[in-house]
C-alpha positions in Angstrom: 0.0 0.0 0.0 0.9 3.5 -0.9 1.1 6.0 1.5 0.5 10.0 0.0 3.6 11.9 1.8 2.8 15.8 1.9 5.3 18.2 0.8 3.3 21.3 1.6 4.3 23.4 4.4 5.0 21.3 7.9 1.5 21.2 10.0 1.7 21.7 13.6 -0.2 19.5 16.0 -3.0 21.7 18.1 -4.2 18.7 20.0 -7.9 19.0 21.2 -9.9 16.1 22.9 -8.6 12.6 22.5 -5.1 11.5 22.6 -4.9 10.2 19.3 -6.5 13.3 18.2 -4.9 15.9 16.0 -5.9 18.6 14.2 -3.2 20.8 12.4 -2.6 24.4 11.7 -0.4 25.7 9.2 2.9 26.8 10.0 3.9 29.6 7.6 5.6 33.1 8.5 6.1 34.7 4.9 4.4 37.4 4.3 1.7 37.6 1.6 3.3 37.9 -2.3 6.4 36.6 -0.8 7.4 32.8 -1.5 8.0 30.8 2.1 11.6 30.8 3.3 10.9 26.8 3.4 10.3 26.8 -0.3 13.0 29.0 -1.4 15.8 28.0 -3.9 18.9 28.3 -2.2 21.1 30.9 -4.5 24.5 30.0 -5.7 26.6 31.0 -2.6 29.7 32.5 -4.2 27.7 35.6 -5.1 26.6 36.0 -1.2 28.6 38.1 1.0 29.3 37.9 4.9 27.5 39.7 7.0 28.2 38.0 10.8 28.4 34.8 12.7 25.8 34.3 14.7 25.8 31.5 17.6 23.1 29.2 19.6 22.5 29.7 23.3 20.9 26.7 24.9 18.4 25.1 23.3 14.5 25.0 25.4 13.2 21.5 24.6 10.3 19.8 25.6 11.3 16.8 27.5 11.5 13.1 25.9 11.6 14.3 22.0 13.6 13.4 19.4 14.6 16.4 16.9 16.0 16.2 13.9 17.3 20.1 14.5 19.9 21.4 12.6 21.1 23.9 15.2 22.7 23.0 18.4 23.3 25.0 21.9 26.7 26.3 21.0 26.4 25.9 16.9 28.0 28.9 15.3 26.7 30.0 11.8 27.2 32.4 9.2 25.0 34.8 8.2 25.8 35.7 4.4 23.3 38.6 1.9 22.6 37.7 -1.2 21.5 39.4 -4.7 17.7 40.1 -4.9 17.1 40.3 -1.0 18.2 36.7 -0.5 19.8 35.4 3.0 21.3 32.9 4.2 22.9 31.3 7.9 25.2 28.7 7.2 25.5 25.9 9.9 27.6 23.0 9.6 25.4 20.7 8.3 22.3 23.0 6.9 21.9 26.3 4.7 18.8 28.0 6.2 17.4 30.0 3.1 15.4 33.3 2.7 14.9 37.0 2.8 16.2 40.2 4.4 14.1 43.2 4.0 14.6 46.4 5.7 17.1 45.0 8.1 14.7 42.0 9.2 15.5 38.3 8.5 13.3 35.0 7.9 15.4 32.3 6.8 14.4 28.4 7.0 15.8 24.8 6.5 13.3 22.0 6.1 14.0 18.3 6.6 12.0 15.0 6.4 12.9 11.8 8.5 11.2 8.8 9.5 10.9 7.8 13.2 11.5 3.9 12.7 11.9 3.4 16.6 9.7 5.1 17.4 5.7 5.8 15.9 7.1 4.3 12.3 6.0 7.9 11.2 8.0 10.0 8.6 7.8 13.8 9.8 8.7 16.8 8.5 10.6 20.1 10.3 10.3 23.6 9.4 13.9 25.9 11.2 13.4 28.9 11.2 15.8 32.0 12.3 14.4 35.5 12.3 14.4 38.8 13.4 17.1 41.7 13.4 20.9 41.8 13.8 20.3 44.9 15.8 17.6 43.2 17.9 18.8 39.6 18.0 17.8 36.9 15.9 16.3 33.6 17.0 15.7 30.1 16.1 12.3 28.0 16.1 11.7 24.3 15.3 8.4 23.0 14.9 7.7 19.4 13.3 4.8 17.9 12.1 3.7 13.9 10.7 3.4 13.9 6.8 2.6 10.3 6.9 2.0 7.3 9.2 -0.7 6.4 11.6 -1.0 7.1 15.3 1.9 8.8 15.2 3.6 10.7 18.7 2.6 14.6 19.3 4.7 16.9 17.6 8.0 18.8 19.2 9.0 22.1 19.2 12.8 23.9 20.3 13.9 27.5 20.4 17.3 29.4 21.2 18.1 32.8 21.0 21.1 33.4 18.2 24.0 36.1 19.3 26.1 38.0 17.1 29.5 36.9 17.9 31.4 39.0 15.0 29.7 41.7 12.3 31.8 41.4 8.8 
């Protein structure tokens, strides 16, 4: 048997009545007219310039979850602008793609995995980073089930990102 995986924007789980229970809600943080960060081509990187390395503080979890995050307490990445508005943070590991406009940022890395030992469920993540380098920029992961059956609830992370050098 076939089973439809969904390559749409990740779903996150708002959980109402019984356990098994899920009813989703889009996650999506572009603006109108814009394309989603998490769809976004990634540019060729040799015409991107630095701008500053950025790194994790520690990373709030929820307790018992397995993440398939691409940024770590301690990661250091590299924030780089691009032609047309384009960003990019560069992790070891994962290019988060997206725009900056008017000194604001909203970049994202998406990944799929399967959760064999687990709910046998394949599930997708949407990592964001956002905000200003004046202000402080932060990171968000929120995953959501694209396909499986009675799969586990859904886990979300966050850290605060601090410029540790402007280019």
């Amino acid at each position: 048997m076939r089973v439809p995986v969904y390559t749409g924007p990740a779903q996150v789980s708002v959980s109402q009545g019984a356990p098994n229970a899920v009813q989703t809600a889009p996650v999506s943080l572009a603006s109108s007219g814009s394309v989603d960060p998490c769809e976004r081509p990634a540019p060729d990187i040799s015409s991107c310039h630095p701008v500053a390395y950025v790194r994790a503080s520690t990373l709030e979890r929820e307790p018992n979850c397995y993440l398939d995050n691409k940024v770590k307490t301690g990661s250091i990445g590299r924030l780089m602008a691009c032609p047309d508005s384009t960003a990019l943070v560069v992790f070891d590991g994962a290019t988060f793609v997206g725009e900056s406009s008017g000194g604001y940022i909203n970049v994202c890395a998406s990944t799929t995995y399967d959760f064999p030992e687990g709910d046998r469920c394949t599930w997708r993540t949407e990592q964001r980073i956002s905000g200003a380098l004046e202000s402080g920029l932060s990171y968000a992961y929120n995953e959501a089930p694209v396909a499986g059956r009675a799969c586990t609830l859904a886990c979300r992370a966050r850290t605060e990102l601090g410029i540790v050098r402007t280019e």
